[in-house]
KEZAFI-955400 format. One record per atom (N, C-alpha, C): residue number from 1; residue in three letters; x, y, z. Coordinates in nm, 4 decimals. Layout:
N
site pos->NUM&code->ALA&x->X&y->Y&z->Z .
...
//
This chain:
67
site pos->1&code->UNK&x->0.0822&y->-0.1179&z->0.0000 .
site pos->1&code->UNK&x->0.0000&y->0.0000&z->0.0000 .
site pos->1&code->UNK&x->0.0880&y->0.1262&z->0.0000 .
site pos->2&code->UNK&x->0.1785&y->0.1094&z->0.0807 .
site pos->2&code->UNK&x->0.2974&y->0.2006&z->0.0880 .
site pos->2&code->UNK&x->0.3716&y->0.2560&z->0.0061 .
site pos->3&code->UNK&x->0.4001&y->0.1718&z->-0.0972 .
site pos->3&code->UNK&x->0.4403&y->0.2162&z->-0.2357 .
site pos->3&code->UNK&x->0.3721&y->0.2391&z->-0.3316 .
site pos->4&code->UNK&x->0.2487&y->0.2069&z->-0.3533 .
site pos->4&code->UNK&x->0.1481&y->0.2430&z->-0.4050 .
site pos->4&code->UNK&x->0.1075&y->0.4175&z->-0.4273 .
site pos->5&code->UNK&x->0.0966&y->0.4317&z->-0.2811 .
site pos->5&code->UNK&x->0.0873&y->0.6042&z->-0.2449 .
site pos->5&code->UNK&x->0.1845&y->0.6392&z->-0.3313 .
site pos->6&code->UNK&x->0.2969&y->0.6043&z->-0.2775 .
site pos->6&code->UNK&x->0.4145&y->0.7278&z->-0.2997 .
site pos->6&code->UNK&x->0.4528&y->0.6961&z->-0.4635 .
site pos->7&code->UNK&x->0.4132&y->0.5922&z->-0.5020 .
site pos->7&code->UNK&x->0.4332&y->0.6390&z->-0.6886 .
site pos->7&code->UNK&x->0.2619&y->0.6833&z->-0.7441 .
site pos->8&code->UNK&x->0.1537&y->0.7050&z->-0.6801 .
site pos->8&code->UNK&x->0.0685&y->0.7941&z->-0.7249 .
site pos->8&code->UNK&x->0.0854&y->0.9361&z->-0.6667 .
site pos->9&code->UNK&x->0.1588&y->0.9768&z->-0.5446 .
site pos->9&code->UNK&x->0.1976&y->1.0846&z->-0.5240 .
site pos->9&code->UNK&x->0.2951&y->1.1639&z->-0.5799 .
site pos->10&code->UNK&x->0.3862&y->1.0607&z->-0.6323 .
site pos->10&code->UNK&x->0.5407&y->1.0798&z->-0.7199 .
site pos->10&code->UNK&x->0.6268&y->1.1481&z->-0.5867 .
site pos->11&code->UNK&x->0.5855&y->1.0474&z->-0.5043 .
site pos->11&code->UNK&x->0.7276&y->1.1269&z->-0.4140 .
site pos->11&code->UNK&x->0.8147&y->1.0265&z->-0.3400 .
site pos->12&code->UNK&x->0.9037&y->0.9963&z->-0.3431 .
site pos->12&code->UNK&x->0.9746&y->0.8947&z->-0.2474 .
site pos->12&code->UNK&x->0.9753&y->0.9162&z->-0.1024 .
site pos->13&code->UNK&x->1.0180&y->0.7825&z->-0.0809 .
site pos->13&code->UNK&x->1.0270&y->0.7467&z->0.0106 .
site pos->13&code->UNK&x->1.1256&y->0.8150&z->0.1504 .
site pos->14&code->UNK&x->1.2213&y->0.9206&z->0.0899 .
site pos->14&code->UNK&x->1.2763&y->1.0055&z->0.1867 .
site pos->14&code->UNK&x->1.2324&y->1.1375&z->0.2243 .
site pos->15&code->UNK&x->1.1084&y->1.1699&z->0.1107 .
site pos->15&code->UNK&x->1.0189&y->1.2776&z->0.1788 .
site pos->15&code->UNK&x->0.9005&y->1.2684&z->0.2163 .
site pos->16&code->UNK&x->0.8810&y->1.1382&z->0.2631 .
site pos->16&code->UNK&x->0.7585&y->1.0882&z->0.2500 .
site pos->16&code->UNK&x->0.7385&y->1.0890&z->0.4589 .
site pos->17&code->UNK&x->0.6576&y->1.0979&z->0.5140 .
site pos->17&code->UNK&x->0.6342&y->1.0606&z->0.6662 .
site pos->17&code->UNK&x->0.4712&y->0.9724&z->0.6893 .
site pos->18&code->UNK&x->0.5228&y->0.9073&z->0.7771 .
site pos->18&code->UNK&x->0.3819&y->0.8213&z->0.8259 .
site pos->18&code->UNK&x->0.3489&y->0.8396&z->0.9379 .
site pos->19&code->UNK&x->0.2442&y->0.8983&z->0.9942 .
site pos->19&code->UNK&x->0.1621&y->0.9335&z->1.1318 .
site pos->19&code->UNK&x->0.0631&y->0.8564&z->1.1500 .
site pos->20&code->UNK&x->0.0839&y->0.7667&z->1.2334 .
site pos->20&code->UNK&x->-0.0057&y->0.6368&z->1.2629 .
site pos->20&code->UNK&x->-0.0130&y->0.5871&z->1.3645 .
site pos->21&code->UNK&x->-0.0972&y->0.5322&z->1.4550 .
site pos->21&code->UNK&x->-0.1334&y->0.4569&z->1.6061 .
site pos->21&code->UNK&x->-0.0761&y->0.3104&z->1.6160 .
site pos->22&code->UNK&x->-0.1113&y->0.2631&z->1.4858 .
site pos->22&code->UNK&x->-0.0857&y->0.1007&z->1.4761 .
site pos->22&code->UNK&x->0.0905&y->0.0587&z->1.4805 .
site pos->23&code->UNK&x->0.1695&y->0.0030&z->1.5564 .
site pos->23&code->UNK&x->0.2886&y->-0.0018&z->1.5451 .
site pos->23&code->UNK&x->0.3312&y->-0.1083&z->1.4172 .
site pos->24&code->UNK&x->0.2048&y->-0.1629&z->1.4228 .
site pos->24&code->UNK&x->0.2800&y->-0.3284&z->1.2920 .
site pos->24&code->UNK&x->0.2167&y->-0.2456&z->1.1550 .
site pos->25&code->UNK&x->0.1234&y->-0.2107&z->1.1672 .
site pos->25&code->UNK&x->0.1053&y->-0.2038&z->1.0012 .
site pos->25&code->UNK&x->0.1117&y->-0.0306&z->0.9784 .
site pos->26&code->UNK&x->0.1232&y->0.0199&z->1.0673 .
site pos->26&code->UNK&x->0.1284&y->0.1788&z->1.0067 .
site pos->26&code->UNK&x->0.2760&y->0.2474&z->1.0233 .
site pos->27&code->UNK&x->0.3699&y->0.2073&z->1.1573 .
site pos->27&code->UNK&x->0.5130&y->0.2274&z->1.2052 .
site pos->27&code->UNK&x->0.6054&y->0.1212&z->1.0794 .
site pos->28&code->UNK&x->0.5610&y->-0.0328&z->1.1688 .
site pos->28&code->UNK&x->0.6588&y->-0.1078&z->1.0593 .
site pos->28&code->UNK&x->0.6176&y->-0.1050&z->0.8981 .
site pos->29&code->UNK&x->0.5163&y->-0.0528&z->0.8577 .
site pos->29&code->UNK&x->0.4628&y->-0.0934&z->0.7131 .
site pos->29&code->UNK&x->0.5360&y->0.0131&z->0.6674 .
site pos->30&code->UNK&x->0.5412&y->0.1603&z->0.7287 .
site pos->30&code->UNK&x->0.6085&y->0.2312&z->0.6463 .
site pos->30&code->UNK&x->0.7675&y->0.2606&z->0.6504 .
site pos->31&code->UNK&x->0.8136&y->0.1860&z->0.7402 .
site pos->31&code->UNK&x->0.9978&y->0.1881&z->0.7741 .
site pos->31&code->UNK&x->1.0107&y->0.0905&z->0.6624 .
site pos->32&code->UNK&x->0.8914&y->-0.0091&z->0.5985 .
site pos->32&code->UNK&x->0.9765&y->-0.1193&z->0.5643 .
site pos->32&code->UNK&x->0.9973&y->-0.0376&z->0.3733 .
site pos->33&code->UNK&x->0.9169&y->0.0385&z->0.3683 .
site pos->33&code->UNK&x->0.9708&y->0.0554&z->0.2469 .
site pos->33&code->UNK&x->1.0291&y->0.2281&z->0.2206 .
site pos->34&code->UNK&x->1.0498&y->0.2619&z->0.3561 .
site pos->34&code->UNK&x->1.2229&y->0.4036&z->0.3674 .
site pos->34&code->UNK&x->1.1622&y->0.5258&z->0.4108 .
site pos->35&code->UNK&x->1.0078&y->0.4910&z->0.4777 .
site pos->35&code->UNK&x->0.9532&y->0.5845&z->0.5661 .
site pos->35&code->UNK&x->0.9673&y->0.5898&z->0.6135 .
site pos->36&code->UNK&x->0.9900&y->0.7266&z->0.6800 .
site pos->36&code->UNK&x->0.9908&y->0.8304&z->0.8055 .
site pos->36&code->UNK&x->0.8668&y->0.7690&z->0.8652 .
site pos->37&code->UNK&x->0.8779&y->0.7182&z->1.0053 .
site pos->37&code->UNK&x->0.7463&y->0.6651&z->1.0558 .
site pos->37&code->UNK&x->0.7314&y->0.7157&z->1.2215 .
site pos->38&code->UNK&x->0.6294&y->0.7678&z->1.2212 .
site pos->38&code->UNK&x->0.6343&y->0.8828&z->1.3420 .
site pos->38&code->UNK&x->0.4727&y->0.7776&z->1.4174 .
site pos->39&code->UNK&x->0.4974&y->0.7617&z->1.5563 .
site pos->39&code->UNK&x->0.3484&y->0.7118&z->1.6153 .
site pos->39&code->UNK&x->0.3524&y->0.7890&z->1.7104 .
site pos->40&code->UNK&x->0.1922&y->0.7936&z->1.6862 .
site pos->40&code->UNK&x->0.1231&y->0.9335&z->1.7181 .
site pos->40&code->UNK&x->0.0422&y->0.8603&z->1.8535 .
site pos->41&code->UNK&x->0.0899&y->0.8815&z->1.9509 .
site pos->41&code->UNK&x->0.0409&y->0.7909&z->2.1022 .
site pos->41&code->UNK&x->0.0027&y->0.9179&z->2.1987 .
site pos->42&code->UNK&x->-0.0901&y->0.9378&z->2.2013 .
site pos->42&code->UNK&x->-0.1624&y->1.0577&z->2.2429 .
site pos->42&code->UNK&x->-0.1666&y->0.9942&z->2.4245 .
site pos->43&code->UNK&x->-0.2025&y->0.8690&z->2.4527 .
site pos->43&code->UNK&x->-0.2492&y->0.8348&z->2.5922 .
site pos->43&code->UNK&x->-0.0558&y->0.7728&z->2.6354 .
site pos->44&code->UNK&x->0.0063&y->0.8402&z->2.5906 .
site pos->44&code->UNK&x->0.1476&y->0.8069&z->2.6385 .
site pos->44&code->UNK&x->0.1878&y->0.6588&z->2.6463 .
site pos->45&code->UNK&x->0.1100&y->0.5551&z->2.5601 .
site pos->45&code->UNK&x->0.1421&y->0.4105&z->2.5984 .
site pos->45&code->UNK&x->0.2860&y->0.4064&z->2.5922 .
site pos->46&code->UNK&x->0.3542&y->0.4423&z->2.4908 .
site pos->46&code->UNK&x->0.4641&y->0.3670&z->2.4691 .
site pos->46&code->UNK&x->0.5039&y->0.2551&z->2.3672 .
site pos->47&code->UNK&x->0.5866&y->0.2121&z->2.3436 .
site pos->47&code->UNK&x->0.6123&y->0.1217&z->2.2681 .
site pos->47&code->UNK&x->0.6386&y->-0.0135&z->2.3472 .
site pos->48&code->UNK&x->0.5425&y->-0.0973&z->2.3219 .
site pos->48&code->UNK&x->0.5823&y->-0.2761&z->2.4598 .
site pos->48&code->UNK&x->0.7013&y->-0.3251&z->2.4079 .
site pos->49&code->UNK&x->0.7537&y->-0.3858&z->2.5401 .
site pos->49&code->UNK&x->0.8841&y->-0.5065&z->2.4464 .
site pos->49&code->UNK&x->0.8688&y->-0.6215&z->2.3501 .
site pos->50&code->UNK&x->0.7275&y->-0.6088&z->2.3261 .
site pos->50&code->UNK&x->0.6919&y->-0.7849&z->2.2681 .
site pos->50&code->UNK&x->0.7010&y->-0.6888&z->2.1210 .
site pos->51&code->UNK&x->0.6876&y->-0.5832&z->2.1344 .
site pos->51&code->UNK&x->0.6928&y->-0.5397&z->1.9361 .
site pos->51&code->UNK&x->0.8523&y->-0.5117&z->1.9116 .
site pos->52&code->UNK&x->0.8328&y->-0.5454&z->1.7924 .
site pos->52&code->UNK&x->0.9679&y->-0.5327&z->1.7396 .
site pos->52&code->UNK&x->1.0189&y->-0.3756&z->1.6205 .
site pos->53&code->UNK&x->0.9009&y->-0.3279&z->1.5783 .
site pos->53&code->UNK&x->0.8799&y->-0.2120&z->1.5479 .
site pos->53&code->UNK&x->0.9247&y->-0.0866&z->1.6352 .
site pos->54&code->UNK&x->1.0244&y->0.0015&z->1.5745 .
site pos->54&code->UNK&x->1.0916&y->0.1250&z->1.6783 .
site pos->54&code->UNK&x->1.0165&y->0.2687&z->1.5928 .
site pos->55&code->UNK&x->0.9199&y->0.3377&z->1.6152 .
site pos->55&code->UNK&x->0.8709&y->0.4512&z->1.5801 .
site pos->55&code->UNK&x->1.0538&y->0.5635&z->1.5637 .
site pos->56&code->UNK&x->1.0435&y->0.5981&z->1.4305 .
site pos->56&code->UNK&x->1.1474&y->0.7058&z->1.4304 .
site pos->56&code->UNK&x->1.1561&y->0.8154&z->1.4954 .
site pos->57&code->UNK&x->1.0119&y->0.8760&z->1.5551 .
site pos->57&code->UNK&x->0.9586&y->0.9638&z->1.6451 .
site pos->57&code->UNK&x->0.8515&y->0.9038&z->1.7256 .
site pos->58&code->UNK&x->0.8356&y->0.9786&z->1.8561 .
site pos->58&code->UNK&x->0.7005&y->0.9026&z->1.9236 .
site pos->58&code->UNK&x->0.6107&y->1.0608&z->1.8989 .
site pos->59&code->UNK&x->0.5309&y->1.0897&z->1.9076 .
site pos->59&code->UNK&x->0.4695&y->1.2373&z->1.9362 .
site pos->59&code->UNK&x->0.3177&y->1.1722&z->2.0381 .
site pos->60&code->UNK&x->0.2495&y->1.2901&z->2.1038 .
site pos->60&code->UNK&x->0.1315&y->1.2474&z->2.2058 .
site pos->60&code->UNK&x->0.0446&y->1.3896&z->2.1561 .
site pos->61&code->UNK&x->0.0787&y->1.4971&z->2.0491 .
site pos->61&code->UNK&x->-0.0118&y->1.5417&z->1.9783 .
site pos->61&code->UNK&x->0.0244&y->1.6204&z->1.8421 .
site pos->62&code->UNK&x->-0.0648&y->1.6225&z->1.7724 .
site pos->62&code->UNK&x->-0.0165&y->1.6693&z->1.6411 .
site pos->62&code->UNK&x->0.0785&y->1.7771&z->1.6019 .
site pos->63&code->UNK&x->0.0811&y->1.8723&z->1.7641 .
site pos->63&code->UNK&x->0.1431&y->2.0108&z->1.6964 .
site pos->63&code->UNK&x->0.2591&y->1.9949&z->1.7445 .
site pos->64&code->UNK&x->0.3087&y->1.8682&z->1.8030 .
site pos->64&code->UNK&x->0.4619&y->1.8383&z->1.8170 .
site pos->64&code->UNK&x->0.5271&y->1.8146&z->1.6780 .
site pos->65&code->UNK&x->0.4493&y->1.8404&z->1.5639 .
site pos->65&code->UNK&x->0.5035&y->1.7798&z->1.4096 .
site pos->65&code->UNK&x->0.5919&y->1.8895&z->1.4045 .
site pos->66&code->UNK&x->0.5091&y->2.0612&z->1.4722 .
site pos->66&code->UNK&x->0.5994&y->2.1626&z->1.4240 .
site pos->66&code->UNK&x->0.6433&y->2.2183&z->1.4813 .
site pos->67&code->UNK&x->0.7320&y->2.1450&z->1.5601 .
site pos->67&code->UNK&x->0.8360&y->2.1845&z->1.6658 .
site pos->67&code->UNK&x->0.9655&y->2.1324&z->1.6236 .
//
């Protein structure tokens, strides 16, 4: 799906960012093909040890994008 976007967007994968809750399919789906993958954890969970997925950023609300 991931690459899909970004060749109907025409933009690669190094200007590309993913803001998503899900760590397996929205964090790891978009690292796996050279996204910037930012999870957006608003209730401060965290990332558990049982995932293997590392968010490149964590943020807990949107206007930390423009900081």
């Amino acid at each position: 799906m991931f690459e899909h976007v970004l060749e109907r967007l025409a933009v690669s994968p190094a200007d590309a960012w993913m803001i998503g809750g899900n760590l397996e399919a929205d964090i790891a789906g978009a690292q796996a093909v050279g996204i910037l993958a930012i999870l957006y954890d608003p209730t401060s969970t965290g990332v558990p040890d049982s995932i293997r997925a590392v968010p490149d950023r964590i943020i807990g609300e949107l206007h930390e994008l423009l900081g």
